[in-house]
N, C-alpha and C positions, 0 to 999 in steps of 0.2 A: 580730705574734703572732696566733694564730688559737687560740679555743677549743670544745668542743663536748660539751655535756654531756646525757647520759652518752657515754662514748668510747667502752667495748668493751662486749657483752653475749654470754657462750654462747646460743646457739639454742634453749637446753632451761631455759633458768634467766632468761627475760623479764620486764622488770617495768613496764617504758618503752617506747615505739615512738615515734618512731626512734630509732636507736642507731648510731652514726657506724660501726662495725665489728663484724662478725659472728659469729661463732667454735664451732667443736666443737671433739674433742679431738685434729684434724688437719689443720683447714681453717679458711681464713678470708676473708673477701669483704669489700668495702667498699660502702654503700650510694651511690647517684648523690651524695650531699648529699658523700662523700670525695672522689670527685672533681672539685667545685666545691672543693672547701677546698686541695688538690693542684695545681689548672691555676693557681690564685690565687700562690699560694706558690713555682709553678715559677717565674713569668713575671709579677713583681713591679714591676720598673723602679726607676731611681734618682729621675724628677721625673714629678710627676702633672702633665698638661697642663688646661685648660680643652678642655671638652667643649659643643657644643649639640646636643641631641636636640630636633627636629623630628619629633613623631607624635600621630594624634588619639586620644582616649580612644575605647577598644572596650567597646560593649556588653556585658555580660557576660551569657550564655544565664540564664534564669530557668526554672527547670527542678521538677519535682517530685522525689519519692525518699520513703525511710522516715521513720522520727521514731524517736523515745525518747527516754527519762531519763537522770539521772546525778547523781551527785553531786564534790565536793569538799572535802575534808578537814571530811566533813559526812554524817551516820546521817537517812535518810530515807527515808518511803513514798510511794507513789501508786498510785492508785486511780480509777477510773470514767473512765477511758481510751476515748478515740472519735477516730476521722478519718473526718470528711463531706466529700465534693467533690457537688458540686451536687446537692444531696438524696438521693445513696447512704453509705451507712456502707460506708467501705476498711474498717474495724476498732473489732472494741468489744472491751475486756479483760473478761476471764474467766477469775479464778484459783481456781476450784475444783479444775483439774487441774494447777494447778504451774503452774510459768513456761514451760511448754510453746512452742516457736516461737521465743523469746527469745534473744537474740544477745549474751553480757556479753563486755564488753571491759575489761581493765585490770586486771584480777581483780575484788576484792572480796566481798562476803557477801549474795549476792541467794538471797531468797525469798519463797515467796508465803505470805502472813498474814493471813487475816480479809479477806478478797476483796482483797488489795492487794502489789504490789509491794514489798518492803520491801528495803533496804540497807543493812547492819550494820557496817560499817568506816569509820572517819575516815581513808582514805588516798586520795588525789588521783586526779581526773581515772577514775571507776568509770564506766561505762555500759551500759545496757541499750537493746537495740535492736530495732523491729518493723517487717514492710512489705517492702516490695517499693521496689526505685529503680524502678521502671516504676509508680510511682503518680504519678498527671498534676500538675502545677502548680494550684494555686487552692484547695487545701483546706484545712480548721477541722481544728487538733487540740485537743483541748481534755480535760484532767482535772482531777484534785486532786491535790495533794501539800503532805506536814508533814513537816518538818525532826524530827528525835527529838534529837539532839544534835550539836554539834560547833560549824568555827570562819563557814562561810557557807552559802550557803542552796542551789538546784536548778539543776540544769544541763537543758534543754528540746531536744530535739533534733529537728531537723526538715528538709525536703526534702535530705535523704542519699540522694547519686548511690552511697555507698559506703557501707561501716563505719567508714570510718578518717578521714570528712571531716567537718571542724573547722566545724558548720555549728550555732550553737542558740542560745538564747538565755541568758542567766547572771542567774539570781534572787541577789542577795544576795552576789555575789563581790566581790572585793579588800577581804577582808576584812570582808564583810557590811556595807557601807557605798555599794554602788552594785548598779544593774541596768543587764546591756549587752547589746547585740546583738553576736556575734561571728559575722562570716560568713566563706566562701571569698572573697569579693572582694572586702573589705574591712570592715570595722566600723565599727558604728552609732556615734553619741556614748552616751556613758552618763548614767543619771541618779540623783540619788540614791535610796537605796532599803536598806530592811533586811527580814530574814525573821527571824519572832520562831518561837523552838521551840514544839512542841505545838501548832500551830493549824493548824488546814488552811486552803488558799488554795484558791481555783477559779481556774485558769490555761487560757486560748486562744489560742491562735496560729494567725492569718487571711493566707492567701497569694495572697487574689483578686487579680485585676487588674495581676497584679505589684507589688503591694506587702506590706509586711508590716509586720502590725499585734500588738502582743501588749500583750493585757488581763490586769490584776489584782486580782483580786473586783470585776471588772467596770468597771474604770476601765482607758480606755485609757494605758498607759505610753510606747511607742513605735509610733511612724507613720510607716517611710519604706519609700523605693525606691531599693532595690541600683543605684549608680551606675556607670558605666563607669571605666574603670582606665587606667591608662599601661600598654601592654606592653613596650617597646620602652626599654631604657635601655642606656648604654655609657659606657664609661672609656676614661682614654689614658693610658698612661705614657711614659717615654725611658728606654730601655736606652743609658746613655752608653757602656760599655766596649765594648759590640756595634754601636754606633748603629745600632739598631734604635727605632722605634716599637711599641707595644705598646697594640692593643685587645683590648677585653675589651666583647662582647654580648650583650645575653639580650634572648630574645624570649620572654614569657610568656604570650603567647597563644596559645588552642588551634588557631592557622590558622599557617601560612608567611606568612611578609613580607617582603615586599622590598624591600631598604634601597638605598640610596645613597649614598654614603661620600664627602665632599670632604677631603683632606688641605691645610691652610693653610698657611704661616707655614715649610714645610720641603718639599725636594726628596726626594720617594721616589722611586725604583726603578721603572721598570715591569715586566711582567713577572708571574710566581708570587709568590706572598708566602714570605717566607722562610719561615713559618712558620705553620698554619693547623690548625685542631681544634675539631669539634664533640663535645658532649655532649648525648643528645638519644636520643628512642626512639618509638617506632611510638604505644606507647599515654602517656597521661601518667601513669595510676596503674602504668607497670613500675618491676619494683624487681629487684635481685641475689639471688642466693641461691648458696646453696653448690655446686648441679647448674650454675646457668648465673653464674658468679660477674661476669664483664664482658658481661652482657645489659647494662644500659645504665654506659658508658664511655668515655670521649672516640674517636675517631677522625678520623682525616685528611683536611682536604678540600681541592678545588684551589679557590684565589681568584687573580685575575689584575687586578693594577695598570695602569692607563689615564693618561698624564696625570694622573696622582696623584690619581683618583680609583677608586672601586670599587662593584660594580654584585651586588650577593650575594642568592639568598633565605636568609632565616633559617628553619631549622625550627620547627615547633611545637614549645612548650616547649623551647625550646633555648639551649644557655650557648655563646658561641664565642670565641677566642682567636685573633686574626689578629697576627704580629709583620711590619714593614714595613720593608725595607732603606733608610737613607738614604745621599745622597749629595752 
């Protein structure tokens, strides 16, 4: 069984992102994430095999981007907002004229109060956002923020290639019982930590040198460097009724790769593979939409069997599905 929560959302009535299926009052699309859930589901198998993946961990780019706040099932301000990269200010806040520039995401009850950002809803996952993704790598953000009520404490966001990337630091989450780093390539350890209401904290996040540091009324909390990743994983099943073998690849990294495939233990087929499909697309933030609803969606591709081996690039960010005749 496969689950995905939430499954369906109309286009005009969002409340979540992502949302496995799309809909108006005549159309519907499925995001890339349906047809991972779909290739999975067609092309299952009856015995999972033993698999070795052989590949080295990839660097992951360390890059600049925006910042901002947020909160989590948690009512909070901030204030006295700055990003320095080597002794220029990106940005100093200034809410005399409103939240002027400001990017919210999620909904929620943003306004500007007594020179300060403020957030009035207890509903999950609110964000406000400033900056430019073209702001460099190595910069201090650093403000104030107080919790007014609710169940944990600030969401910190920072070197955002986009709006929609999962990239900040978490004051007082899971349950206001820890503080973590949550990045795009992986996640810090956590430590413990609580945010008590009504106090202001002075909070900075330092990105020199490629590492990242984030202070709490001036105590350093966390101190690492974004480590490199596995991109490259894959599974095997057996289609007994077909005898068919069945891989299933993803390559999560933003380059092509190219693999090498040795089949053990079983006599395949040379030849085309019986079966073969990529999911994959030009940029990695595309997504479907109602105008172009199979912009990113499995397609066809030829692989050719050697001496039961195979010799493929994987695209960037790509899922692929090869099924293999045996004999």
């Amino acid at each position: 069984m496969a689950a995905y929560a939430p499954l369906f959302v109309h286009v005009n009535h969002r409340h979540w992102n992502p949302d496995l299926i799309n809909y108006d009052n005549s159309r519907a699309y499925g995001l890339p994430s349906y047809y991972v859930q779909q290739l999975f589901a067609k092309h299952r198998g009856d015995e999972v095999l033993p698999v070795t993946v052989q590949s080295a961990e990839r660097k992951m780019p360390f890059s600049g981007g925006a910042v901002g706040v947020g909160t989590w099932l948690t009512k909070a301000e901030f204030k006295d907002l700055k990003v320095e990269h080597e002794g220029k200010v990106l940005y100093q806040s200034d809410f005399s004229n409103g939240s002027k520039d400001w990017r919210f995401h999620g909904g929620g009850d943003w306004k500007a109060v007594d020179g300060a950002l403020r957030q009035n809803s207890e509903k999950e996952n609110l964000r406000a956002i400033i900056g430019d993704a073209k702001w460099p790598a190595g910069y201090t953000f650093s403000l104030k923020a107080r919790k007014l009520a609710g169940d944990e404490g600030f969401l910190i966001l920072f070197n955002l290639p986009d709006d929609s990337s999962k990239q900040w630091w978490n004051l007082g989450g899971w349950g206001n019982k820890q503080h973590g780093l949550e990045l795009t390539n992986g996640d810090a350890a956590n430590v413990g930590g609580h945010i008590e209401t009504n106090r202001w904290y002075d909070i900075r996040v330092e990105t020199a040198g490629g590492r990242i540091k984030c202070f709490l009324d001036g105590k350093l909390i966390h101190d690492v460097e974004p480590s490199g990743m596995k991109t490259l994983f894959a599974s095997a099943t057996r289609d007994l009724s077909n005898k068919e073998l069945i891989l299933k690849l993803v390559n999560g990294s933003h380059e092509a790769q190219p693999v090498d495939l040795r089949i053990e233990g079983a006599k395949v087929a040379d030849g085309p593979a019986a079966f073969a499909t990529t999911l994959t697309s030009a940029g990695a933030m595309d997504e479907n939409s109602l105008e172009e609803p199979l912009k990113v969606s499995p397609k066809p591709v030829k692989i050719e069997v050697s001496k039961g081996n195979i010799r493929h690039q994987l695209p960037a960010n790509s899922f692929t599905v090869v099924r293999l005749r045996t004999r």
